[in-house]
N, C-alpha and C positions, 0 to 999 in steps of 0.2 A: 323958223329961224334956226332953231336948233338943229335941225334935220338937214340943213343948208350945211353947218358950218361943220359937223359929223362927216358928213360928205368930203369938202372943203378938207378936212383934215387926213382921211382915207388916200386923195388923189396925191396928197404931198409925199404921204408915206409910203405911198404907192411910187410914185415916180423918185423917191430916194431910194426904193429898194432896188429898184429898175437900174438907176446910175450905177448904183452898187456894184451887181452882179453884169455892168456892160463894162463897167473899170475893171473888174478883175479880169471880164473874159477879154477884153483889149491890152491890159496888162500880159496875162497868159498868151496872146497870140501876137505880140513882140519876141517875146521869149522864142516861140514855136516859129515866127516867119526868119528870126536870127539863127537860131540853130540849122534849123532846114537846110539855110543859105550858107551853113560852113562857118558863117561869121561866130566862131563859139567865141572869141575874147569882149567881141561887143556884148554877145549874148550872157559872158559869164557877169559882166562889169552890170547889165541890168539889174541880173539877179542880185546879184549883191545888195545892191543898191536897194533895193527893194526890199533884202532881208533885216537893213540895216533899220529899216523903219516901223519895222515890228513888223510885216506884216502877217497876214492869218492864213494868208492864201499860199497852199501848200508847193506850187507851182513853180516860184522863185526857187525855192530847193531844190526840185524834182528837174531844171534844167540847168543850176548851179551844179549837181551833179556829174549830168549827162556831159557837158563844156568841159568840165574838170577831164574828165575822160580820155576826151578830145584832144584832150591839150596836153595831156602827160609827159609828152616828149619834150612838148615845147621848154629852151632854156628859160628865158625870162616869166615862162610863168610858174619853172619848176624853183626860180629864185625869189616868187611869193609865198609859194607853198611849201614847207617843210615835207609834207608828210600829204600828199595829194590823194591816195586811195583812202586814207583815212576819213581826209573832208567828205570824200567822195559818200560812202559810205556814211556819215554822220549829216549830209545833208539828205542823203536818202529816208533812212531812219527818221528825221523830222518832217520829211514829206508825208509819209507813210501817216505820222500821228497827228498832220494836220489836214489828214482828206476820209472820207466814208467813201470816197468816191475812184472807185479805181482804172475808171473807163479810160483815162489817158492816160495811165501806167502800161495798161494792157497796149496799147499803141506803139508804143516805145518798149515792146516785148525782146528784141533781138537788139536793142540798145543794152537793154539789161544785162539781158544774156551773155554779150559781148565784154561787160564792166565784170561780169561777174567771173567770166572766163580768167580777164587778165588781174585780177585781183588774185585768182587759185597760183595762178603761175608767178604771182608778185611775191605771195607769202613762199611756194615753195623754195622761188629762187633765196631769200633771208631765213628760211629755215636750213636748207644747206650751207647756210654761214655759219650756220651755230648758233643766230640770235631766236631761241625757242619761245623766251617768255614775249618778244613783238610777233612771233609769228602766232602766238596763241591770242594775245589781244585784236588782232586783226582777224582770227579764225571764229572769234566772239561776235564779233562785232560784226562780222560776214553774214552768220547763222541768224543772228536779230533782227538783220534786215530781210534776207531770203528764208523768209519761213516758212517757206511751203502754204502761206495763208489764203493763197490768188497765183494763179498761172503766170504772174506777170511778175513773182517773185517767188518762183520754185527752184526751188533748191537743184543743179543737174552734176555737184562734183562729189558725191559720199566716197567714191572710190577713189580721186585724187587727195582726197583730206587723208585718207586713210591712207594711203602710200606716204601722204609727208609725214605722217606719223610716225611710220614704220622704217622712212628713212632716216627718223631722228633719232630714233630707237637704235640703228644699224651704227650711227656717227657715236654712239652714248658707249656703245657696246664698244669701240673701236678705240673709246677713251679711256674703258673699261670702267665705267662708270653704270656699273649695272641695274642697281636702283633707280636711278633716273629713268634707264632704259628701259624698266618695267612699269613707270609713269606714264610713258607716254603710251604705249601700248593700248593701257586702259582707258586714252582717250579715244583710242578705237573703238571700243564697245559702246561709251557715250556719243558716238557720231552713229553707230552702225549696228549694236548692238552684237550678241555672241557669235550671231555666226561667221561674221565677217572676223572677228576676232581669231576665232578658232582657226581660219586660213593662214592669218601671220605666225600663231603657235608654231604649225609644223613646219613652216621654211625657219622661222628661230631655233626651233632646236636642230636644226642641221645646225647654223651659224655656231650657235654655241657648244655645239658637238666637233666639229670642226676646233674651234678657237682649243677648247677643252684639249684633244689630242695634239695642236700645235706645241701646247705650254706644257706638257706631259713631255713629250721630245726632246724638245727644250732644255727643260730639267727646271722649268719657273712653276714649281708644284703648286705655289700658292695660289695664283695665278689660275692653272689648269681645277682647283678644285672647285673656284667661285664659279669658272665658265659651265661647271660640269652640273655641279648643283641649280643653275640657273634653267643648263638642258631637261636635266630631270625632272624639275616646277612646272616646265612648259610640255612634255612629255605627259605628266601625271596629268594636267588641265584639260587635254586634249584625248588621252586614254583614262578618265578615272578609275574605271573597273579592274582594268589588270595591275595595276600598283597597289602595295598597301604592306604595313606589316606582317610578317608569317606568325600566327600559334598553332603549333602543332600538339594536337590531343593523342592518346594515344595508340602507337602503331601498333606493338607488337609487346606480350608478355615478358618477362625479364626486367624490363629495361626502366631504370630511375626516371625520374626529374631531373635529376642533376644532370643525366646523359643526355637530355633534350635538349635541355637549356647548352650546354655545350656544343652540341653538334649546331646548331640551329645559328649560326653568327652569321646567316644572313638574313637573320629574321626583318633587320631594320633600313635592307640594302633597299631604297624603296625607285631605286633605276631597275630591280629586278623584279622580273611577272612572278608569279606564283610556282610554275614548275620550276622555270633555274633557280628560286630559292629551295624548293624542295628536293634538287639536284642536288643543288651544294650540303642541304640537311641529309640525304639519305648516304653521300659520299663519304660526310663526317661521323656518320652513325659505323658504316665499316672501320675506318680508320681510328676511332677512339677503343671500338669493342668489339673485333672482326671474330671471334668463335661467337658472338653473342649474337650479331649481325647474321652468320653464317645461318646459326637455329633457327631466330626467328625471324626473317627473313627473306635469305635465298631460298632456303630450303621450304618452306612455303610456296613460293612464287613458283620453282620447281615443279609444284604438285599442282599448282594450279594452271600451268601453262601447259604442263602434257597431259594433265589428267591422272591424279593417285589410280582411278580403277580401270586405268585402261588397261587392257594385256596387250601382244604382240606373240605370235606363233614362229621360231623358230626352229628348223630340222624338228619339226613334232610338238616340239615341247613351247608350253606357255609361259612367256617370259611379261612382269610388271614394265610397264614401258617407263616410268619413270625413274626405277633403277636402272635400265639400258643406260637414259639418258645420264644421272648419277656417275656412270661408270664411263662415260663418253671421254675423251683426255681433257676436253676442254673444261667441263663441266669439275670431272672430277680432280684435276689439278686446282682448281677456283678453290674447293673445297678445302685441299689440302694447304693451300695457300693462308685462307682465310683460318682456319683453325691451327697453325704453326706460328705464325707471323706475331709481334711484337705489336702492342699500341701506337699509335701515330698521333702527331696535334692535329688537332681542327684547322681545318683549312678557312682564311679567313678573305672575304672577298673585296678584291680590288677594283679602284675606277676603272686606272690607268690597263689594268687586264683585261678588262669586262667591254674597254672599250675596240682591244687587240679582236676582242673574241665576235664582238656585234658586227666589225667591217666586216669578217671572215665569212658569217652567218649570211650576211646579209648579199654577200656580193658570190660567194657559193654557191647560196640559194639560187640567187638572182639569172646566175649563167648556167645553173647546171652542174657543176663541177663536183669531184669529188678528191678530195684530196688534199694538201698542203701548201701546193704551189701559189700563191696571192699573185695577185693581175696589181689592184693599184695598190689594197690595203697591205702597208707596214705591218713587219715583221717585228716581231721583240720579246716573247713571250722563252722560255728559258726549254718550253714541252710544250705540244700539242697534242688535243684527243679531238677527233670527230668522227660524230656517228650520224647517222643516215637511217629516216622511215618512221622515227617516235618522235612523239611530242612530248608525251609523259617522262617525267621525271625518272622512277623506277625504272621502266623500258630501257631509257637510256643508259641506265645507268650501267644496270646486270646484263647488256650487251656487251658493253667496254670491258665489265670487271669478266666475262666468260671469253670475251675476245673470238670467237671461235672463226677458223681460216687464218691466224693469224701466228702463226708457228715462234714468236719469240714472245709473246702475250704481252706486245709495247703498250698499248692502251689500259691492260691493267696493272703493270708496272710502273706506268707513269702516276696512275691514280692511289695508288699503293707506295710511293716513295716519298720522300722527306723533303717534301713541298711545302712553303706558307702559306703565301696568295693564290688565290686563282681566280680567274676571272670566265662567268658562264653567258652564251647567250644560245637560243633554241629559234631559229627562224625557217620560214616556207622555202621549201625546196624545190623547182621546177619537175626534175626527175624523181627523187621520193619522196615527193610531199613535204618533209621538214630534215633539218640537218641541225645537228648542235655542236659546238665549239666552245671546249674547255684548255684556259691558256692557262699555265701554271708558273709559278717562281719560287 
């Protein structure tokens, strides 16, 4: 009797669970024979209707969804919905936490794909308005649902996110609101992480290299200096190595502390690599103490570059080639120069010059040229020095100051006269390797 009614009780439970799971899947395939059929208004009205009942079955969402989609253009249903991508997505999301089961997601693959498409282009179109904190709530709430969890909600825009970013960044910059502008940016890295980052760096510090030299022009210094420090940030993130403060230890006997620390005012310029600050330190070392400089210094390099033991045989007789050299006019006018001459101030380094001097470097480099004449980069600098073949600092430097071929000695004349600013930069040069451009004021 008992074993009867055990039974008896099995079969009810049985054929209730049966109704169950034939209700939902006759529920669900209303849903799927309306949608199918275009009819998304009927189909959206089911869903609803269904969600309003509490139900459990993820389904009612999942084509509440898909309907909303559908219908987005539509007037009268866009005068139900305020804010329709958001349902859209917030009935998704609840689908998702009310199924273990994703076989009819996957189904509806390129349904997805297609919501998820016009949702990227929904946000960017209201990110280009300017409204960033809705376009960021919608970029959340995008991610939550397409999580990369199931094929059937993978993620396919990293690169569109990352462009609205970057244009919002562009609009922020344009507002001059640069903080912001470095906000957003960094939501770059949290979509995409560094390296995709690292791509917007170098097109920004153009932007803001750019912006920087407009307001320099201008005469809106304030302005040009925020843009310019912004380039630098992004410059230094993308080049860590070559930026950074100068200490110089030291070079050559004679010479203080006090006259390092003097010479050395670009020690903190941190838009300049390591040689053009050691350009501008070893410039300033001549100009504050040129007989001191001359000692120990030139005259060194001198010995080192032709060799103190070399000889040279002329008509017989053996001559030290680096007295020839000593006595050469170019050489030896340098000398006479440098040990007659008057002290000079430290030359101290400018944006606004530095940036006169990187177009020149760079677009010099770039074409080949040797010379003065600028193709697009503006002119403004009061003097110009460029030299060709060194990379090095010293190189540079004691070519300019020996000038040699150069019969009115303009390059060391200009480095030797009663300058304040100057502005350096040292870039590749298609014909000799590297070229460097010293602008002065």
């Amino acid at each position: 009797m008992v074993l009867k009614k055990m039974k008896n009780i099995l079969i009810v439970i049985s054929a209730f669970v049966s109704f169950s799971l034939n209700a939902q899947s006759i529920s669900y395939k209303f849903l799927e024979t309306d949608f199918e059929a275009r009819e998304y208004t009927k189909c959206l009205s089911k869903a609803e209707k269904a969600i309003e009942k509490g139900t459990d079955d993820p389904m009612p969402y999942f084509f509440k969804a898909l309907s909303l989609n559908k219908l987005f253009a539509d007037e009268k249903t866009g005068k139900q919905y305020i804010d329709m991508y958001r349902e859209c997505l917030g009935a998704l999301k609840t689908a998702k936490t009310k199924s273990s089961n994703y076989d009819l997601f996957n189904a509806y693959r390129k349904e997805l794909e297609k919501l998820q498409q016009k949702i990227i282009q929904y946000i960017s179109k209201i990110y280009k308005k300017g409204l960033l904190n809705e376009a960021d709530v919608y970029l959340k709430l995008l991610r939550e649902v397409y999580d990369d969890k199931d094929p059937a909600f993978r993620f396919n825009y990293f690169a569109d996110i990352n462009n609205i970013y970057y244009e919002g960044a562009v609009q922020l910059i344009e507002a001059k609101n640069y903080e912001k502008a470095n906000e957003e940016l960094e939501k770059i890295k949290k979509v995409s992480g560094d390296t995709a980052l690292q791509s917007y760096f170098l097109v920004l510090m153009d932007v803001y290299k750019d912006k920087a030299r407009n307001f320099f022009d201008a005469g809106e210094n304030q302005q040009a200096e925020l843009c310019f420090d912004q380039y630098v940030r992004y410059r230094n993130l993308v080049y860590p190595d070559q930026y950074g403060s100068l200490s110089v230890n030291k070079v050559a006997d004679g010479w203080s502390e006090s006259d390092f620390n003097k010479a050395n005012t670009a020690a903190e310029a941190g838009y300049l690599t390591k040689q053009e600050k050691l350009l501008v330190f070893y410039l300033n070392l001549a100009r504050i103490q040129p007989k001191l400089f001359c000692e120990t210094i030139l005259d060194p390099y001198i010995k080192k570059m032709f060799g103190d033991e070399k000889t040279i045989t002329i008509d017989g007789k053996k001559y030290n080639y680096t007295d020839l050299i000593k006595k050469e006019k170019y050489v030896s006018s340098l000398y006479e120069k440098l040990n007659k001459m008057s002290p000079l101030n430290p030359l101290i380094p400018d944006k606004k010059l530095y940036l006169l001097a990187e177009c020149w470097a760079i677009e010099a480099g770039s074409k080949g040229i040797v010379g003065h004449d600028r193709v697009t980069c503006k002119k403004g600098a009061f003097a110009e020095c460029c030299q060709y073949g060194f990379s090095d600092a010293l190189d540079i430097l004691l070519d300019l100051l020996i000038d040699r071929d150069i019969s009115s000695f303009g390059h060391r004349n200009i480095c030797l006269d009663s300058y304040e600013i100057i502005g350096v930069s040292i870039a590749p040069h298609t014909e000799y390797r590297y070229n460097a451009v010293m602008d002065f004021e």
